[in-house]
C-alpha positions in Angstrom: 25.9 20.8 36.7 28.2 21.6 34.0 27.4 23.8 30.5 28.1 20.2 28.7 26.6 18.3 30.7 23.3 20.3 30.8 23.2 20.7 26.8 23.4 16.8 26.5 20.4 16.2 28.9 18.7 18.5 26.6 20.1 16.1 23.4 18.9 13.3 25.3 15.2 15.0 25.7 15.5 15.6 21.5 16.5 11.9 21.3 13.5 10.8 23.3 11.1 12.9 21.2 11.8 10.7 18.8 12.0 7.0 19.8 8.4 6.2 18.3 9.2 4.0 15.4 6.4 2.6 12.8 7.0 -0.1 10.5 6.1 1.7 7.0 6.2 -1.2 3.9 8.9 -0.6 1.6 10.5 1.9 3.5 11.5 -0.4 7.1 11.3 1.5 10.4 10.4 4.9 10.3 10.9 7.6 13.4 7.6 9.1 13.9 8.1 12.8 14.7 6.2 14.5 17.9 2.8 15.2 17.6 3.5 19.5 17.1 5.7 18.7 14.8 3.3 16.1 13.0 0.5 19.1 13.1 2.7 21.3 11.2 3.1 18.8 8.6 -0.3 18.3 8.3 -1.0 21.8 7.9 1.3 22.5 4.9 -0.3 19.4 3.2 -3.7 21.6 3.8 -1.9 24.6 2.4 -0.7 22.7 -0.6 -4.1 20.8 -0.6 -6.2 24.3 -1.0 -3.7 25.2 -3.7 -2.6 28.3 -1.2 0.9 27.5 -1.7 2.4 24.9 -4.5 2.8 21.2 -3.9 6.5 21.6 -4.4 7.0 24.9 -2.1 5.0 22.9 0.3 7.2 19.8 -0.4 10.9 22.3 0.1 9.5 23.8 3.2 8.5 20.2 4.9 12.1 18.7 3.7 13.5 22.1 5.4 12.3 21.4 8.2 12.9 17.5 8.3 16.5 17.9 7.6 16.4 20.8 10.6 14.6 18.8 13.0 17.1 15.8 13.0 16.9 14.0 16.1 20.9 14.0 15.9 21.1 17.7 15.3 20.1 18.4 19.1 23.1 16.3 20.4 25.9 17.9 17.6 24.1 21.2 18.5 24.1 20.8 22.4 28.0 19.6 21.6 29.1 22.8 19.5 27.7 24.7 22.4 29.2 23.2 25.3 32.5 23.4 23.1 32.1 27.0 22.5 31.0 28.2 26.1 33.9 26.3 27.7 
């Protein structure tokens, strides 16, 4: 199995992770994230909650890692990768 190949089976698996979609009013169809990734969230809203860390810290550190966790970012990571080692 090839570098490229291999990296976009891996893209595929990131793609997958995401397929769960909920109808959310107002907003349309939302991809729900995995449920680790859902725990995290939740865990920074406790942070924030108990006033540990600021609502908007807590709010720059979940975008952070919203914009991170793209389900696209896997498959242009995998890419760049396969790119590179060839």
């Amino acid at each position: 199995m090839s570098t490229l190949t291999r990296h976009l089976n891996g893209s595929r698996e990131t793609v997958r992770m995401y397929s769960k979609r909920v109808e959310v009013p107002m907003l349309g169809e939302v991809a729900v994230p995995p449920p680790d990734k859902l725990v995290y969230y939740a865990g920074i809203g406790v942070l924030a909650a108990l006033q540990v860390i600021e609502w908007p810290m807590a709010l720059v550190i979940a975008a952070g890692h919203v914009l991170a966790d793209q389900h696209l970012s896997g498959l242009v990571r995998g890419f760049g990768d396969a790119l590179q080692s060839a």
